[in-house]
matplotlib code that plots the C-alpha trace (Angstrom):
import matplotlib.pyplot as plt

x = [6.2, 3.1, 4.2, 2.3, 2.6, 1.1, 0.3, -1.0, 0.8, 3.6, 6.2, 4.2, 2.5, 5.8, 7.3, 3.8, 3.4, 7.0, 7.0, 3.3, 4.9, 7.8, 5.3, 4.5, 1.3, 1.2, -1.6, -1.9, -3.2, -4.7, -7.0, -10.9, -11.1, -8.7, -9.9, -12.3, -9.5, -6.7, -8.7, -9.7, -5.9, -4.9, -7.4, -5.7, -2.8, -2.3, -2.0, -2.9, -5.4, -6.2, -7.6, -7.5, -4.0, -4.5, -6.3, -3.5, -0.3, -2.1, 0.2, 3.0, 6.1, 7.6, 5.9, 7.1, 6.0, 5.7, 2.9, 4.8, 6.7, 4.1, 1.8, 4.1, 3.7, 0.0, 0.3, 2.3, -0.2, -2.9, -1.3, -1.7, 0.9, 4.0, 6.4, 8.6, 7.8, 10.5, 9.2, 11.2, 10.9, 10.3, 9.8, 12.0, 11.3, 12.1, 11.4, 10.8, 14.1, 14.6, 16.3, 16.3, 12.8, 13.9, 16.7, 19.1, 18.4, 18.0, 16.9, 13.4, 13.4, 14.7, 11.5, 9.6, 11.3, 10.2, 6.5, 7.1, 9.5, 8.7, 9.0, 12.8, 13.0, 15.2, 15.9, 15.6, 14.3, 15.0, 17.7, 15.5, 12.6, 9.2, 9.9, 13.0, 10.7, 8.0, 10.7, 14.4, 16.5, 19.0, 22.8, 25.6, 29.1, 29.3, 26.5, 26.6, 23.4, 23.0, 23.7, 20.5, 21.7, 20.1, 20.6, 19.2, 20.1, 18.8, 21.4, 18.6, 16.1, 18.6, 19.5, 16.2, 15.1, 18.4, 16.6, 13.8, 16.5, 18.3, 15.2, 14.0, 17.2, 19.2, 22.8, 21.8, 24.6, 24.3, 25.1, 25.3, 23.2, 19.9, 21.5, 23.1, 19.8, 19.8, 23.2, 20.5, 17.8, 20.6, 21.8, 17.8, 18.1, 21.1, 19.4, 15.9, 17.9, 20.1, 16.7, 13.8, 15.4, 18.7, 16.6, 18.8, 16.9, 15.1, 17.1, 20.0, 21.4, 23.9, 26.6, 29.8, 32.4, 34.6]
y = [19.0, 17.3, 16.4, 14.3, 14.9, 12.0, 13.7, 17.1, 17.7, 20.1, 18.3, 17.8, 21.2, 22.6, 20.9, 21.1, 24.5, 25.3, 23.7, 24.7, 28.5, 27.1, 26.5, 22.8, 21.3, 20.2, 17.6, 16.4, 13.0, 11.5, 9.5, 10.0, 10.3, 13.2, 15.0, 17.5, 18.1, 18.6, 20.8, 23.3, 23.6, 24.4, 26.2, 29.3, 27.8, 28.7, 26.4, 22.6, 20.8, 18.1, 14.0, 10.8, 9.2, 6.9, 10.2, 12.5, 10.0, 9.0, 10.6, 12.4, 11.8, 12.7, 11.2, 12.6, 10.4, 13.2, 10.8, 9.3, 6.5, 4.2, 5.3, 5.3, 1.0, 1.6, 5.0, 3.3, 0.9, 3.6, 5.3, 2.2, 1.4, 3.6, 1.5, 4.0, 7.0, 8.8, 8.5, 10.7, 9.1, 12.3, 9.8, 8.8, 5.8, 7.4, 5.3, 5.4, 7.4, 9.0, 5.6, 4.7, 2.9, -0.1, -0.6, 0.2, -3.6, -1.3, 2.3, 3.3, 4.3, 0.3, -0.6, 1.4, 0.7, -3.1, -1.8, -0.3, -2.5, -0.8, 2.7, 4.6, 5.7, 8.3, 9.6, 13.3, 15.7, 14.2, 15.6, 19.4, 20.1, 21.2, 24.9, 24.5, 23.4, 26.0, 28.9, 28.7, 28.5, 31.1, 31.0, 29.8, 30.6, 33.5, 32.8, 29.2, 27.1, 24.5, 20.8, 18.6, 15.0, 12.5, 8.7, 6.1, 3.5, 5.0, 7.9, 9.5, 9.6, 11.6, 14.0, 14.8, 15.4, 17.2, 19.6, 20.2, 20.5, 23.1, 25.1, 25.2, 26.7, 23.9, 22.4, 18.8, 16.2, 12.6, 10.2, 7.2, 4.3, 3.8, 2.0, 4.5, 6.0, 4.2, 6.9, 9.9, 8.8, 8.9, 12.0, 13.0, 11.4, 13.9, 17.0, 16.1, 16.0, 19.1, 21.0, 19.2, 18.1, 20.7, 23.6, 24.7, 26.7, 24.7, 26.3, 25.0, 23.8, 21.4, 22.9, 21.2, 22.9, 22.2]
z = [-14.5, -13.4, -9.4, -6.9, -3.3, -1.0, 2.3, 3.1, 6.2, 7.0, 5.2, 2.4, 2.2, 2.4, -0.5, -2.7, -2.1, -2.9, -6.2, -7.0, -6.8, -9.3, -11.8, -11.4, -11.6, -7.9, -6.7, -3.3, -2.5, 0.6, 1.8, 1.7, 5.5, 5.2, 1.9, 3.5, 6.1, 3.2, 1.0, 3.9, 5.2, 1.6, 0.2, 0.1, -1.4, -5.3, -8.1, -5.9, -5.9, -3.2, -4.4, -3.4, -3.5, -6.2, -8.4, -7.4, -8.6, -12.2, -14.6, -12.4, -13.3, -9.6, -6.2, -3.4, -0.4, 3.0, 5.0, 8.7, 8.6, 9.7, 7.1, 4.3, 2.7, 2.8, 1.9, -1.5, -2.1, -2.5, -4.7, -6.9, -10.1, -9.8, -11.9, -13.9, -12.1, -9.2, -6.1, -3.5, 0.1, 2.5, 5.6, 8.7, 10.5, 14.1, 17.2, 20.9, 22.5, 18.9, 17.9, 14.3, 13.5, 12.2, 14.6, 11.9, 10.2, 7.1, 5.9, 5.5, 1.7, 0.7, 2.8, 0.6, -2.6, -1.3, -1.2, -4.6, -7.2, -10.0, -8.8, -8.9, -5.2, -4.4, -0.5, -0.1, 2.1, 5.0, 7.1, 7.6, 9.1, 7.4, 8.2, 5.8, 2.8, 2.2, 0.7, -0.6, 2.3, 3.4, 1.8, 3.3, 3.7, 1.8, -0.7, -1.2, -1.4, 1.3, 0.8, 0.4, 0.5, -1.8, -2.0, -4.6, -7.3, -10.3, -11.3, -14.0, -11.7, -9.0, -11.9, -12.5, -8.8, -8.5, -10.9, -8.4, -5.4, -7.7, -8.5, -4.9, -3.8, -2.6, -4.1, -4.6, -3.2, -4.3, -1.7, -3.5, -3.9, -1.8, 0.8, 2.0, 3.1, 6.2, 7.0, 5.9, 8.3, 11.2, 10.5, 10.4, 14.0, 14.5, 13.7, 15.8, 19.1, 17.8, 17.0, 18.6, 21.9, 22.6, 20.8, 18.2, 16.0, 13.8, 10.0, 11.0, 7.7, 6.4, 4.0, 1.4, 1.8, -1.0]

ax = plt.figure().add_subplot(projection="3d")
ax.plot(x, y, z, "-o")
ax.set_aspect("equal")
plt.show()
């Protein structure tokens, strides 16, 4: 699967990397001021290549959008016409205090589906932290795969990223529709004062039970 990753930092070299080592053709896109940057840090990665947003997105089928918050609706413009394609929103909007980033008005991924109509956004990969994304994770009671929670309003386009989440070693568990996002991004907000602020260590996974 031809897969475009827009950002090149540790979230997004995590997950490129990953799936790069799956078998996917893995391109990451950023912008010209951070090429030289990008293609240094990953030059000893396998099977990537670093471009421009806008070069790296032409003809993926999945986006997967890893760039900060703040960075994300310009970061969505440069990557120029994604109507049809699934773009998974890897962002939190996180604010002063570790408050929800948009005051909890409404989730981060429907501000992004607003920045890109035509696109099928699907939340995901939001509620770990980059060290979680680089290798499968470890199991979980007795074996089992841990939960990664995805939300969106396109049901084909969460089956095929649940094909991803499978193969990287996750059990995939759809949320519902996109609103409910704006729950996923709290329960990001959760884990960053569990891990981040209380020092859990920063695995810590999420699990279904039944």
């Amino acid at each position: 699967m031809r897969i475009a990753v827009i950002g090149a930092g540790q979230v997004g070299s995590a997950l490129g990397t990953h799936l790069a080592r799956l078998g996917h053709e893995a391109c990451f896109g950023v912008r010209a001021e951070s090429l030289a940057k990008a293609r240094a840090a990953l030059a000893t990665a396998s099977g990537v290549r670093v471009a421009l947003t806008g070069e790296a997105t032409t003809g993926a089928e999945v986006v997967f959008l890893a760039t900060p918050f703040a960075a994300a609706v310009s970061a969505v413009a440069d990557a120029g016409d994604l109507t049809g394609r699934i773009l998974v929103d890897c962002t939190n909007p996180v604010g002063p205090g570790l408050r929800h980033g948009l005051d909890s008005r409404t989730s981060g991924a429907e501000t992004i589906q607003l920045a890109a109509p035509g696109a099928r956004v699907v939340k995901a990969f939001t509620v770990y932290g980059f060290e979680n994304f680089a290798a499968p994770p470890a199991a979980v009671n007795g074996g089992r795969k841990p939960a990664m929670p995805l939300a969106g309003d396109d049901d084909a386009a969460k089956r095929t990223l649940a094909t991803l989440v499978e193969a990287m070693g996750w059990e995939p568990l759809d949320c519902g529709a996109l609103a409910q996002s704006l729950h996923l991004e709290h329960m990001t907000l959760l884990r960053i004062r569990m891990v981040r602020v209380d020092r859990r260590r920063p695995n810590l996974l999420w699990a279904v039970a039944s």
